[in-house]
N, C-alpha and C positions, 0 to 999 in steps of 0.2 A: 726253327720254323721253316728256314730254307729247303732242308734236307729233307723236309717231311713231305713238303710241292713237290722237291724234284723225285721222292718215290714214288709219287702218286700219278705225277707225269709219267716215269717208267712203265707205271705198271697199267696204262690205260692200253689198251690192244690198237694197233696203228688197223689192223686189217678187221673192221667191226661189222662186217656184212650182217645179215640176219638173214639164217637159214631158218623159216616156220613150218616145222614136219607135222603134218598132222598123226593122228595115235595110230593110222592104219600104215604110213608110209616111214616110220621114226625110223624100221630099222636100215635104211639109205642112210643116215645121220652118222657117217666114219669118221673114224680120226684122218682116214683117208682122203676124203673129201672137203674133210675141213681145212688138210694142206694144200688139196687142188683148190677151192677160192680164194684162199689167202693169197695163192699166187695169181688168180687171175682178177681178183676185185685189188686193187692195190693205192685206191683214192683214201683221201681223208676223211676219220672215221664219223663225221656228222654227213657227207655227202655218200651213204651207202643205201645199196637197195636193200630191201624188204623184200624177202622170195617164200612166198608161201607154193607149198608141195604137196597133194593129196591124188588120188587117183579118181580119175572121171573116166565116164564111159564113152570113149571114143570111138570113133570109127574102126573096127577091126584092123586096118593096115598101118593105123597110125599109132605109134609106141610114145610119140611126148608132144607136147605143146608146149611151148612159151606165148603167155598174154601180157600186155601192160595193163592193168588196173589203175593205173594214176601216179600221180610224181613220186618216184621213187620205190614205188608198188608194182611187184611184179607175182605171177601165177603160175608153176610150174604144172601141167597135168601131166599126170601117167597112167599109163592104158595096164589096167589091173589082169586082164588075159595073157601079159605075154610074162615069160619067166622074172625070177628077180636079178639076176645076170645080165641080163636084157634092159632089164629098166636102170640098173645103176650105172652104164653105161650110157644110156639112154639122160639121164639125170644130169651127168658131166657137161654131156653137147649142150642141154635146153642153159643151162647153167651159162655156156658160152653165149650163147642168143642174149639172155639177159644182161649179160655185162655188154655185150653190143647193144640192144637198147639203151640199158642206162649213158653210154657215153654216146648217145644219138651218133653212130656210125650206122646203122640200121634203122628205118622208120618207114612204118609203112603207111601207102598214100593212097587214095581212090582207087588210083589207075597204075598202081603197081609198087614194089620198093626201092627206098632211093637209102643207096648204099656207098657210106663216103663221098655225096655228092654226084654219083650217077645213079641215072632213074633203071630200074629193071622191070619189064612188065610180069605181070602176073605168071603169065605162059614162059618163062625162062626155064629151059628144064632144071630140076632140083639140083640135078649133081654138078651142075656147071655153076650154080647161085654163088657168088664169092663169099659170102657169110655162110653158107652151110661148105664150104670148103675149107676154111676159116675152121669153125668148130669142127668138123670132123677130125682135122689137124690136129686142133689143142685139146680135144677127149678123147685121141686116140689110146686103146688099150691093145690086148694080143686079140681080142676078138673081133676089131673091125677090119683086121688086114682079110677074114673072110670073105669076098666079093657076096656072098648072098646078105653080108649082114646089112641093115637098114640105111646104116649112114653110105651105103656105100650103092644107091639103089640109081636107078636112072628115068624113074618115072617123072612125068610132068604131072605137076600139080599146082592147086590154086587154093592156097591157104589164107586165103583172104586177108585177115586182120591178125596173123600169128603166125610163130614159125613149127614149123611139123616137123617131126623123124617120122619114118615113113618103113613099114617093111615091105617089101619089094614084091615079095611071093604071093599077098596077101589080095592085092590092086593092081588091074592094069592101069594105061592111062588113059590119063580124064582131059574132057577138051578143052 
């Protein structure tokens, strides 16, 4: 009977995040990707988010969103106009943003985000933001060494209650 718990301990997955792809975004769902969360969600497997994935209709310049929905409940969107190259790439970063929510090192507040304990306001330009420097870091692929590529934009923006990737070419800046 021992041997039978300690299989069954073995074989419980330590890295249980939940990736929810809906039927129009499933094929982002890599063996690929599934190695990039395992490395980056790396809590115990009852304290994992919940990352639901579907494409919304964004604002032209904006390629992903990360939302918090509620404890443990997170929303990834993808902007269904820009290629699929773009968005899986695009998928990695927001992917980062959510493990920063979930370990509340990123939280956004009224008057701006307060990131490991300091406050940033709204108006911080994007590419200086330490959580989207943060995640550009750990999604980096061979395409974002590009300077025109999104993650690598210098626009200021005001994403209010979420984090954006942002293509650059697309929007100037906003006040």
């Amino acid at each position: 009977m021992r041997i039978l718990i300690v299989l069954l301990l073995l074989n419980i997955q330590i890295q249980a995040q939940e990736l929810r792809f809906s039927y129009k975004t499933i094929q982002y769902n890599t063996v690929e990707l599934k190695a990039f969360t395992d490395t980056i969600f790396n809590q115990p497997p009852w304290i994992q988010p919940i990352v639901h994935i579907d494409y919304s209709p964004l604002y032209p310049g904006i390629v992903g969103l990360t939302r918090k929905l509620g404890p443990n409940q997170y929303m990834v969107d993808l902007n269904p106009i820009h290629p699929p190259h773009l968005l899986e790439e695009t998928l990695r970063h927001e992917l980062i943003h959510v493990r920063q929510f979930h370990l509340k090192e990123l939280q956004t507040l009224p008057i701006g985000f307060l990131w490991k304990g300091k406050l940033f306001p709204f108006q911080t330009p994007y590419k200086t933001r330490p959580w989207e420097v943060e995640a550009r870091h750990l999604s980096r692929s061979g395409s974002s060494e590009n300077p025109a590529h999104p993650h690598n934009n210098t626009n200021n923006i005001n994403t209010d209650k979420c984090s954006a990737t942002i293509f650059p070419n697309k929007i100037g800046k906003t006040p």
